[in-house]
C-alpha positions as CSV (number, residue, x, y, z in Angstrom):
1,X,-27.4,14.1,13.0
2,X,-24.0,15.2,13.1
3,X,-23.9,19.3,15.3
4,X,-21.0,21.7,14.5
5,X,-19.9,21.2,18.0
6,X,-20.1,17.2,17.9
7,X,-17.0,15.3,17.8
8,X,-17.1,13.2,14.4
9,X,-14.7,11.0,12.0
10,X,-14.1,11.5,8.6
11,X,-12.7,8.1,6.8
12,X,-11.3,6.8,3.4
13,X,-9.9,3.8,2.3
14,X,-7.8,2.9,-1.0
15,X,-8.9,-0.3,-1.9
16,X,-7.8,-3.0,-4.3
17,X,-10.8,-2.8,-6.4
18,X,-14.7,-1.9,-6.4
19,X,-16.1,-4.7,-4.3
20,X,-15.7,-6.4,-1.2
21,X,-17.8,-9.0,-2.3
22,X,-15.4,-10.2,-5.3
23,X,-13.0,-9.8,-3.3
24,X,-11.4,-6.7,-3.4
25,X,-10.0,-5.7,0.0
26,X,-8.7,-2.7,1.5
27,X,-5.3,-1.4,1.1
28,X,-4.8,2.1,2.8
29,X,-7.1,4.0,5.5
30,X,-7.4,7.4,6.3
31,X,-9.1,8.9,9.4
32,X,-9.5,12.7,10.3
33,X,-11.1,13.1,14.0
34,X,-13.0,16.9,14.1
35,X,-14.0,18.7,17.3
36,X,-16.8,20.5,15.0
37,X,-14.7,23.1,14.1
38,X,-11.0,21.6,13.7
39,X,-8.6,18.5,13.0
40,X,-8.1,16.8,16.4
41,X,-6.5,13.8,15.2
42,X,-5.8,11.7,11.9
43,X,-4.6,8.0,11.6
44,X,-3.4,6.5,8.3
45,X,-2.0,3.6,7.5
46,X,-1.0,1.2,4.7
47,X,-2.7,-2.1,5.1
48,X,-1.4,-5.9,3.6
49,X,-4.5,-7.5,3.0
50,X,-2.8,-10.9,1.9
51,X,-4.1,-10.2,-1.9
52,X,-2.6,-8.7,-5.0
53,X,-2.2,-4.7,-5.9
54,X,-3.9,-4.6,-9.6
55,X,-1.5,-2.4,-11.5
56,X,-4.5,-0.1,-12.5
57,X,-4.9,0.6,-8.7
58,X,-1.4,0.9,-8.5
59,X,-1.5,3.6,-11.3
60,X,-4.4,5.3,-9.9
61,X,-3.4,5.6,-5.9
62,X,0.6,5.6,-6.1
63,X,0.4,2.2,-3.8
64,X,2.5,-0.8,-5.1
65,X,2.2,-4.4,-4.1
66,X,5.8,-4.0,-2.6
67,X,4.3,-1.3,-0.3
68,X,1.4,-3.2,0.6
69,X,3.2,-6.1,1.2
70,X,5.9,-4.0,4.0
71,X,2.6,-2.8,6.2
72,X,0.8,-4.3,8.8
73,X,-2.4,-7.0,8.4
74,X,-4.9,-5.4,7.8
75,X,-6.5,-7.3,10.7
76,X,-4.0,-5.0,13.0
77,X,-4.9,-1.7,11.1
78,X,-8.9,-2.4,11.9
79,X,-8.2,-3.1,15.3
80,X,-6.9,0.2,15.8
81,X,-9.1,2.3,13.5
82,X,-12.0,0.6,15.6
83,X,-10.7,1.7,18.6
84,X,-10.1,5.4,17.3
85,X,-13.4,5.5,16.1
86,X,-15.5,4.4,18.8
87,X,-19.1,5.1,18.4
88,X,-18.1,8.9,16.7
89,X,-20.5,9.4,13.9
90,X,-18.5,8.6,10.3
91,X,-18.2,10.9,7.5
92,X,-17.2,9.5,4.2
93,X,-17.2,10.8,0.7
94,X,-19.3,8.2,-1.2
95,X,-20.3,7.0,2.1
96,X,-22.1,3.3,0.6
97,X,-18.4,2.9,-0.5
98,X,-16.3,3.4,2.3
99,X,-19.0,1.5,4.6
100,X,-18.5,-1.8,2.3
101,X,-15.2,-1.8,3.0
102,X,-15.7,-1.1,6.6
103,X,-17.8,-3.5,7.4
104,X,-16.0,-6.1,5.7
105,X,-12.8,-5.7,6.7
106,X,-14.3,-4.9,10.6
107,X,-16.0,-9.0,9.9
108,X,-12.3,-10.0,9.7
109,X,-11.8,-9.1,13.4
110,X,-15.2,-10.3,14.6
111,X,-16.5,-6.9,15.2
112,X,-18.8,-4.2,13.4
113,X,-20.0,-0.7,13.7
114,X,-23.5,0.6,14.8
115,X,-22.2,4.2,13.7
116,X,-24.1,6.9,11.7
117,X,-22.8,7.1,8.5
118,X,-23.0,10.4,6.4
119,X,-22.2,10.8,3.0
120,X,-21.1,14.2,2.1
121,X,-20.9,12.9,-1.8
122,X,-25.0,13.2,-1.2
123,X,-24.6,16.4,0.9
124,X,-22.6,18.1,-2.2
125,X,-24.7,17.0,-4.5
126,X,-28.0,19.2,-2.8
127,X,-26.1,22.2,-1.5
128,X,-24.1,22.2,-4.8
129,X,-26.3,21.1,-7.6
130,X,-25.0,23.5,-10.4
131,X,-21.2,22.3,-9.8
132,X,-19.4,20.7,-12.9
133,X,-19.0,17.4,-10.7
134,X,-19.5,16.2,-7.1
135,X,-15.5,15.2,-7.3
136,X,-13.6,16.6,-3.9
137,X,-11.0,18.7,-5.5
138,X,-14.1,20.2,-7.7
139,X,-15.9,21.3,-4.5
140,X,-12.5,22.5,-2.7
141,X,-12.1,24.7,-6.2
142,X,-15.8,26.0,-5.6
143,X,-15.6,26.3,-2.0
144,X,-12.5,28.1,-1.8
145,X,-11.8,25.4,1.2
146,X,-7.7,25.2,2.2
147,X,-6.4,22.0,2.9
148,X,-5.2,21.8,6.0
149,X,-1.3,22.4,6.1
150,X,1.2,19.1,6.8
């Protein structure tokens, strides 16, 4: 299990639907590397998977087919997320999600992850059991946590 002074990475993907396996693919990944106390890195990237943007994902993430379509493969993107990641223990909100689509898209490029996955969507849900919802901005509300400044 992840210490406060072990280095871990904190992932999300936008994807083009619910499920790798009808083949939704991912579209945008986000990754936040901590020390145990801070931000010592992020990555993000837009990702061209080769399939269509669904205009309700469109309306839901802000990402357009036109936007997809101007970013790297998504083969390229995973190549490099893998390499950021390394064996770092991955944090994920709604972990079972995220890890779908990581594994899947990391099958693309012949590869896979052996690393621990923690779902802090599981984590809210038993430290915070009397909150409205186990939505992010709902626990950042409740928290009184500050987004890190740009």
């Amino acid at each position: 299990m992840v210490g406060m002074t072990d280095k871990f990475a904190v992932i999300d993907f936008e994807t083009s639907g619910l499920s790798p396996h009808q083949g939704d693919r991912a579209i945008e990944i986000g990754v936040a590397l901590f020390d145990g106390e801070r931000v010592i890195d992020t990555y993000q990237s837009l990702m061209n998977p080769g399939v269509e943007v669904p205009y309700f994902i469109e309306d839901l993430t802000g990402i357009s087919q036109e936007m997809v379509d101007d970013s790297p493969a998504s083969t390229t993107v995973m190549r490099e997320v893998r390499q950021i990641i390394g064996d770092l223990p991955i944090v994920a909100h709604n972990a079972s999600f995220d890890k779908r689509f990581m594994d899947s898209e990391l099958r693309r490029i012949r590869t896979r992850l052996a690393n621990e996955f923690i779902c802090s969507l599981r984590v809210a849900r038993r430290v915070y059991p009397a909150a409205p919802n186990p939505k992010l901005a709902t626990l950042v509300r409740l928290t009184g946590v500050q987004p890190a400044q740009q």
